[in-house]
C-alpha positions, 0 to 999 in steps of 0.5 A: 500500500505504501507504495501506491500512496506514494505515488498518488498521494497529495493534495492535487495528484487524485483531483489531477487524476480525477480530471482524466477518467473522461479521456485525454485532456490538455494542460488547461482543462485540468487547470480549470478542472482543478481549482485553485492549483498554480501553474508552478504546482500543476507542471510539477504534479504532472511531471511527477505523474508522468515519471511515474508512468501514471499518466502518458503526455503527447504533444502534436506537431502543430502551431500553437503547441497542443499537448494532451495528458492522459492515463497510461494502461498502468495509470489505467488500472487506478480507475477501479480504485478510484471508483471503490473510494467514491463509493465508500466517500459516498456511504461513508457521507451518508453513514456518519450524517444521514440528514446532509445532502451533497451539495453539488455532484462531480460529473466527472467522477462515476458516481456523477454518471449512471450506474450502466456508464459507470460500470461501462467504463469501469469494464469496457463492457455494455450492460 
């Protein structure tokens, strides 16, 4: 366990992560996606990431430079994970105070979808 927390630990690694469950993205799109995140910290966390062999960073031969961020097949495999963590966020939310309600639903995540697109993605499968 120890060494998977030390790859994905942080306070921007998941939310960066977060923002390509949906496919590749480019620089700005997480940025935006992200919050409140600089660019210093972003460059960085990506870098680190893609050391890692987490994420993949492919840039197109055009003017202005496009770059585009997305999962590597290792990076790929932390998908079940991230959706076994949104589960247990969401029982344990509902557990612990069972009278709040969630303010605003991240799309981006599984949960934010139907349970049919979630497990598509989850296993390339139809249901």
């Amino acid at each position: 366990m120890e060494a998977a927390l030390s790859v994905i630990s942080g306070k921007w690694k998941l939310k960066i992560l977060n923002q390509l469950l949906s496919g590749p993205v480019r620089y700005m799109e997480i940025k935006h996606g992200v919050g409140e995140i600089t660019e210093k910290m972003l460059t960085q966390q990506l870098r680190e990431l893609e050391e890692d062999q987490i994420i993949q960073r492919k840039v197109y031969p055009v003017v202005p430079p496009k770059v585009e961020y997305s999962f590597t097949p290792m990076g790929q495999e932390l998908t079940h994970i991230f959706y076994a963590l949104e589960v247990w966020g969401i029982n344990f939310i509902t557990q612990t105070n069972p009278d709040s309600e969630v303010k605003k639903q991240d799309t981006s995540c599984y949960l934010g979808k139907t349970a049919a697109e979630a497990i598509k993605e989850l296993t390339g499968n139809n249901v």
